[in-house]
C-alpha distance (Angstrom), angle and dihedral (degrees) to the residues before:
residue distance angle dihedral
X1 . . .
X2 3.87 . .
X3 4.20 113.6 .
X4 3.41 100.3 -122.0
X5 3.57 116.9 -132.4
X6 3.76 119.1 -123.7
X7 3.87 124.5 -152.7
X8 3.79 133.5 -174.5
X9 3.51 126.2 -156.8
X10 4.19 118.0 -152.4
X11 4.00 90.7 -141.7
X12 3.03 124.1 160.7
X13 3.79 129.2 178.7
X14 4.40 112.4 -115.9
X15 4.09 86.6 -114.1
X16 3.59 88.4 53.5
X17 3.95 90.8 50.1
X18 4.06 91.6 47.0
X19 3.77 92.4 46.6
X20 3.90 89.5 59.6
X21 3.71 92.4 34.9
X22 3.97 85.9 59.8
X23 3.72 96.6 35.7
X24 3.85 90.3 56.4
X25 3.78 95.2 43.2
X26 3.99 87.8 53.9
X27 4.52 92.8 36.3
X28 4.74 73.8 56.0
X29 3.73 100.7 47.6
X30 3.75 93.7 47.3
X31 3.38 87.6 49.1
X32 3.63 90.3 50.4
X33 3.67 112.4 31.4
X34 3.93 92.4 -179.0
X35 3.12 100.0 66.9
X36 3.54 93.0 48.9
X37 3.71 89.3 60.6
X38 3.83 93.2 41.6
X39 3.80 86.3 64.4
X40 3.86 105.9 41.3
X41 3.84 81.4 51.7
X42 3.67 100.2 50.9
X43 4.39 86.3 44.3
X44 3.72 82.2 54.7
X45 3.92 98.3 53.3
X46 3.46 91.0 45.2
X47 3.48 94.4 51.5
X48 3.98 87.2 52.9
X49 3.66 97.8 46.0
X50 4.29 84.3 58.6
X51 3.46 97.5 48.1
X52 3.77 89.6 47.7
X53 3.56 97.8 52.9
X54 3.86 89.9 39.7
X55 4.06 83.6 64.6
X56 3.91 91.2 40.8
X57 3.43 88.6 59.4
X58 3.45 104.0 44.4
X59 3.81 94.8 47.0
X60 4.02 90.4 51.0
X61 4.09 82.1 53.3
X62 3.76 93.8 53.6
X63 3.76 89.8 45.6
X64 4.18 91.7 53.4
X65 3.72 81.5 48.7
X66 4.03 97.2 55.6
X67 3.86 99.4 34.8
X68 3.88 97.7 75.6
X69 3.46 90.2 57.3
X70 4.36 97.1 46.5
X71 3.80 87.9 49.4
X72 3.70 90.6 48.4
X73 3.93 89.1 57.2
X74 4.04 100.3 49.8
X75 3.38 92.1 66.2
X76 3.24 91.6 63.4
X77 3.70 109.3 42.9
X78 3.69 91.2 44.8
X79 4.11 80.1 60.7
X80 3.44 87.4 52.8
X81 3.31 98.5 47.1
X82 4.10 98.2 48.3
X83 4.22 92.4 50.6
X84 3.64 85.4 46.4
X85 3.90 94.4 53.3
X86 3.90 88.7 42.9
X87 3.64 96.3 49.8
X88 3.74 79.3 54.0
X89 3.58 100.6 52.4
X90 3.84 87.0 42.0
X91 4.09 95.6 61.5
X92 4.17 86.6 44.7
X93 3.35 89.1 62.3
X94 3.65 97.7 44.5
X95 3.82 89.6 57.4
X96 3.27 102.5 40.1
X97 3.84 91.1 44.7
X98 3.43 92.3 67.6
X99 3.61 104.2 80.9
X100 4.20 97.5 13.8
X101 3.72 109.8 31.3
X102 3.83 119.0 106.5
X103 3.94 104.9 -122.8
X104 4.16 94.8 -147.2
X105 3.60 88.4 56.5
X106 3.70 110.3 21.9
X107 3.94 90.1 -131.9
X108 3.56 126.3 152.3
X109 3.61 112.5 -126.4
X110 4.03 121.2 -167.9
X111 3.42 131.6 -174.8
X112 4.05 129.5 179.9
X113 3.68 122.9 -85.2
X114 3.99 113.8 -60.6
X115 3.45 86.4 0.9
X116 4.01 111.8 134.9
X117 3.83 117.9 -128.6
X118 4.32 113.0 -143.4
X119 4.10 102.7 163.2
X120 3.66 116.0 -60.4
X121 4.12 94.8 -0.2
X122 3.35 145.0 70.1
X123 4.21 121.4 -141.9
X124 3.50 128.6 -151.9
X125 3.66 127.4 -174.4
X126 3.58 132.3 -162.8
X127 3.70 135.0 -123.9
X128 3.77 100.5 -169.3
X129 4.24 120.0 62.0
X130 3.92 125.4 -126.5
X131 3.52 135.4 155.7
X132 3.91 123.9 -84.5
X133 3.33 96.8 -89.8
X134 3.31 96.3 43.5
X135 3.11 97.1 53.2
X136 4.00 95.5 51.9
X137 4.14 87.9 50.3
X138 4.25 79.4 60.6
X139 3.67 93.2 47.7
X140 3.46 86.9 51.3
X141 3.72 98.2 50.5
X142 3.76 93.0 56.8
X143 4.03 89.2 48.0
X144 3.81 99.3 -103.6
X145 3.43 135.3 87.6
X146 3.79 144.3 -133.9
X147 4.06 105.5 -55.8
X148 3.76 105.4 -97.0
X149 3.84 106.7 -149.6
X150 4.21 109.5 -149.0
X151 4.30 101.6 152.5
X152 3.55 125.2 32.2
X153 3.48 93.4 -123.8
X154 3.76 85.0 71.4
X155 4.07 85.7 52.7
X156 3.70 92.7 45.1
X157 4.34 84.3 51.1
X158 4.02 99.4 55.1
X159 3.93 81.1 45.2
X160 3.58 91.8 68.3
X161 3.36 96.6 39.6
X162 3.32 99.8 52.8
X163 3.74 100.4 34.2
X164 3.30 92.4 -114.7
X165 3.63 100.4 -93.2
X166 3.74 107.1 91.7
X167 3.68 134.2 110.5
X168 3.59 100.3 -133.6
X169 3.98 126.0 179.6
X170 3.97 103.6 -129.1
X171 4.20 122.5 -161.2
X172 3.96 89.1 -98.1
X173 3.52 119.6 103.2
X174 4.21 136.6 155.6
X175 3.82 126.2 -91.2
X176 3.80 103.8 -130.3
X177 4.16 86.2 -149.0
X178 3.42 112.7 40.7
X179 3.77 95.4 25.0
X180 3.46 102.1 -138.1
X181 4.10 125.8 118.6
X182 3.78 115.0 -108.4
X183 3.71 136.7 -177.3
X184 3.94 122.7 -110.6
X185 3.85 78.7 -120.2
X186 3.86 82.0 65.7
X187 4.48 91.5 -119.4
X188 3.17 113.3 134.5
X189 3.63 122.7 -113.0
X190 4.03 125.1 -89.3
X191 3.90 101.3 -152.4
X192 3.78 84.5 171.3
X193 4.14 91.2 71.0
X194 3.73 101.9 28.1
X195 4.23 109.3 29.0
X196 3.80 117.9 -149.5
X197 3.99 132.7 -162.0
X198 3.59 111.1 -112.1
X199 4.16 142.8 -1.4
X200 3.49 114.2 -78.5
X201 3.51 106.5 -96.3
X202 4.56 126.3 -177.5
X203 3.61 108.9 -54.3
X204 3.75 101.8 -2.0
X205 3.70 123.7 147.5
X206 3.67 136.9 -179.3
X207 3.62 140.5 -101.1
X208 3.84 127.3 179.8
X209 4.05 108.4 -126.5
X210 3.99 108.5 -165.4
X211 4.24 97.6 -67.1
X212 3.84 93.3 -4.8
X213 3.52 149.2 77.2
X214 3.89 118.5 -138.0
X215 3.61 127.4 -175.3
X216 4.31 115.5 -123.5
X217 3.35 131.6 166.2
X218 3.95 119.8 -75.7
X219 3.97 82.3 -126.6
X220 3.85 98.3 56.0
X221 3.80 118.7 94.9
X222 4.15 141.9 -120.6
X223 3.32 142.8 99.2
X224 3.55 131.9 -46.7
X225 4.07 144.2 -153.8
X226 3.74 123.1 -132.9
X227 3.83 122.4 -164.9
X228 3.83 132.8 -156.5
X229 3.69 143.2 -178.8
X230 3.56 113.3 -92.9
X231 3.86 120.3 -124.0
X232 3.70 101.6 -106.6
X233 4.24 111.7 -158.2
């Protein structure tokens, strides 16, 4: 007789196989207890990380939504806003026009506080008296200077203003070298518009005398008359 051959086949069915598979993965993490906490954790912060960029997501979403409709509205307010502000401006200058706007232009023209407004300037006059150069280092400390007198209109204006009685100290004074009167504005003179009493003669100022300008010395003492560029809006 033939020997028969015998053959065994290790076969086992894929149940089988994922029974042990489990069984050994539970027999490890009993035996090490760390790593079974190492990998709940880690499920765990995956799990958050999701569900926080689920809600990231859906909040950016409802933000796309929304922003159409806020940009939409600035527009308008800002619209609103502007006319408002001009129709504010607008009724200003209607009041304040009334007593300092310049009709040909419809300007508004400001000056400071009991300041006096005569076309493009403002004129101040003092109540104390200094000396001339004194009284140009207070012109100066209000931001104006000594009135410099160019038309006789101007001339005729301080007159009225200062009932045309004062001594008043005026931005013209003598240049001890050349002998000649300038302005503090460093223009010469005109004696042909606006006349003055006597040559210019060491340290020699001048003073305005009702219609007239009279020379003094720098060192005398009276009032004085500052002028300013109005504020032109």
């Amino acid at each position: 007789m033939k020997q028969e051959d015998t053959f065994y086949f290790n076969y086992r069915p894929k149940r089988m196989q994922r029974r042990l598979k489990q069984s050994q993965m539970q027999d490890f993490l009993l035996e090490h207890p760390r790593c079974h906490c190492f990998l709940v954790g880690s499920g765990c912060t995956i799990i958050l990380i999701l569900v926080a960029a689920l809600t990231g997501l859906g909040i950016w979403a409802l933000q796309l939504q929304r922003t159409p409709d806020v940009q939409d509205k600035i527009p308008a307010t800002e619209t609103v806003s502007n006319v408002s502000a001009g129709d504010k401006w607008n009724k200003l200058r209607q009041f304040l026009c009334k007593p300092h706007c310049d009709n040909s232009t419809g300007n508004l023209k400001l000056c400071p506080k009991d300041w006096e407004l005569h076309e493009n300037k403002c004129y101040w006059i003092s109540r104390g008296k200094q000396t001339w150069t004194k009284s140009r280092g207070d012109c100066r400390a209000q931001n104006s200077e000594l009135a410099v007198l160019k038309e006789q209109a101007e001339l005729n204006f301080i007159q009225g203003i200062s009932n045309g009685a004062q001594l008043l100290w005026i931005g013209l004074f003598a240049n001890s070298s050349t002998h000649t009167w300038l302005w503090v504005d460093n223009s010469p003179f005109n004696n042909k518009g606006l006349p003055i009493i006597a040559e210019a003669q060491g340290s020699s100022c001048a003073m305005l005398k009702g219609s007239k300008i009279i020379s003094e010395s720098c060192s005398a003492v009276t009032k004085w008359i500052c002028q300013t560029e109005a504020l032109v809006m």
